[in-house]
C-alpha positions in Angstrom: 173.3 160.5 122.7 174.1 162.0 126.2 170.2 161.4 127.1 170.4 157.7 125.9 173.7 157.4 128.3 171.9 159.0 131.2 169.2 156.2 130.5 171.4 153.5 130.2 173.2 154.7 133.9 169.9 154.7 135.3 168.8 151.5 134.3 172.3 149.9 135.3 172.0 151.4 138.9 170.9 149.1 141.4 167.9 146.7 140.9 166.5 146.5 144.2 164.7 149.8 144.4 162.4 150.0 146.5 159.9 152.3 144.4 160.3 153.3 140.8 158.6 156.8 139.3 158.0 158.9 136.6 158.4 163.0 137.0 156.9 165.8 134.9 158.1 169.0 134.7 155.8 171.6 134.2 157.2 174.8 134.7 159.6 177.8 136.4 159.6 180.8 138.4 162.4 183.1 137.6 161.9 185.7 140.6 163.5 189.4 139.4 164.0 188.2 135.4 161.9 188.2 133.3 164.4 187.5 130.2 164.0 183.7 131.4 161.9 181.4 129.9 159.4 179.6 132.6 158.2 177.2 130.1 160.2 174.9 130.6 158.5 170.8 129.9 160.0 168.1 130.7 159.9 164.1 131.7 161.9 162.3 134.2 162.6 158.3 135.5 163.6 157.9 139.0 163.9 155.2 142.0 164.0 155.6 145.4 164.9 153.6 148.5 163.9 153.7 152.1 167.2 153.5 154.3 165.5 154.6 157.4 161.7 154.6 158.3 160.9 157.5 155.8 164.3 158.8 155.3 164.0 157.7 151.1 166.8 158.1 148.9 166.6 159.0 145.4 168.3 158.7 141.9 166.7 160.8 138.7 167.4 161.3 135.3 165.6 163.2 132.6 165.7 165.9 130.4 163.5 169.3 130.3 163.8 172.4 128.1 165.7 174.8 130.3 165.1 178.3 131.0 167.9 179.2 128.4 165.5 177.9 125.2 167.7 174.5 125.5 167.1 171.2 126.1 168.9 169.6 129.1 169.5 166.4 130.2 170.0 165.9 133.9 170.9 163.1 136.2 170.4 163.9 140.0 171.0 162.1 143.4 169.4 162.7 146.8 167.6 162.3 150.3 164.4 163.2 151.2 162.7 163.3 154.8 159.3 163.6 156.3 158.6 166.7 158.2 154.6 166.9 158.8 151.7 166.1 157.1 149.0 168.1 157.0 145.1 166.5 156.1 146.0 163.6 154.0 149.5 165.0 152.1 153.0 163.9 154.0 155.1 166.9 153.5 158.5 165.8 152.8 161.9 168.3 152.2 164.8 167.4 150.9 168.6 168.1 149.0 169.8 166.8 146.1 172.8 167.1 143.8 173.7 166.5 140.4 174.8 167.3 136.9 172.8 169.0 134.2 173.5 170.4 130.9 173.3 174.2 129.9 175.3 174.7 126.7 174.8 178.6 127.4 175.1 179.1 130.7 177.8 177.0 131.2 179.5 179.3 129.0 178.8 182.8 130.6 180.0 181.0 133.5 182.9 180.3 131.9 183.4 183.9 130.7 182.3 185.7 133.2 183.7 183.6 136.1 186.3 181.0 135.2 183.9 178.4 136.4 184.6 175.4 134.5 182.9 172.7 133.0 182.5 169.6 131.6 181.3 170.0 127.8 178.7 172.4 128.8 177.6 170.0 131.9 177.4 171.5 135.2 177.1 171.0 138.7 173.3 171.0 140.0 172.4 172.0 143.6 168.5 172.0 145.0 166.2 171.9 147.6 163.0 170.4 147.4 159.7 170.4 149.8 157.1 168.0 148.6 153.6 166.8 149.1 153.0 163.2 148.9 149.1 161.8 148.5 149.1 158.4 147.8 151.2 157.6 144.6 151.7 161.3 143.4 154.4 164.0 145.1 153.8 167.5 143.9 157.3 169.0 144.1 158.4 172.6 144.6 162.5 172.8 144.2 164.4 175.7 143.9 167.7 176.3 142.9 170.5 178.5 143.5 169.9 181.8 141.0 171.9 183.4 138.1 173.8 186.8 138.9 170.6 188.2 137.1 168.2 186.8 139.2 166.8 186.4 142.9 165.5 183.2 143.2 164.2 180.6 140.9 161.5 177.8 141.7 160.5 174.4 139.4 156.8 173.0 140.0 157.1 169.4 139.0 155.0 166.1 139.7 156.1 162.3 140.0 153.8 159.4 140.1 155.1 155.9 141.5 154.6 152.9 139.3 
């Protein structure tokens, strides 16, 4: 139900996007924890718009099997810029913000910190840098870590249609 609502927000957002893709998640780094699982598949729908030349923003939905043994829908919101390009990718970095859904986390959280939340949906925060080649980015985002862990990074791919 909650990924069907994240569809339908998507595909009630607005209809002049510039560029429309499709993501997929192949996998995490969880850097000092190895109790985290780094399989973690998933499939995404996004659009972006140009505002500026290059400056793209970007709205994304999707869901993925999270490093908790879960699956998570997610619906994100961002910008993205270019910074250089080096032979023939245009490497782009950018910010983005969100909600996901973590039923445990969101509950250790909760325990362990009086963070709230929102039926086991939380507040998502990341940093991407990505390499465009023609139709396909190759995505490395990271995200801030657990208490457990020093860093964690996401290798994803999105192809525009």
């Amino acid at each position: 139900m909650r990924v069907l609502i994240i569809i339908l927000l998507l595909l009630a957002g607005p209809a002049k996007a510039q560029e429309r893709y499709l993501g997929v998640v192949i996998g995490s780094a969880h850097i000092g924890n190895d109790a985290l699982n780094n399989f973690n598949p998933g499939l995404s729908y996004g659009m972006r718009w140009e505002r500026r030349p290059g400056t793209e923003w970007h709205l994304e939905g999707g869901v993925f099997y999270n490093s908790y043994d879960e699956v998570s829908p997610f619906v994100i919101v961002g910008i993205h810029i270019p910074l250089f390009t080096l032979g023939p990718a245009e490497i782009r970095g950018g910010l983005s913000t969100g909600l996901g859904y973590y039923r445990t986390l969101a509950i250790d959280l909760k325990d362990d910190y009086g963070i709230p939340n929102i039926g086991g949906y939380l507040p998502l925060a990341s940093a991407t840098l990505s390499a465009r080649m023609g139709d396909t980015d190759f995505r490395l985002t990271t995200v801030p870590p657990d208490r457990d862990t020093t860093a964690i990074f996401n290798f994803s791919i999105a192809r525009r249609f």
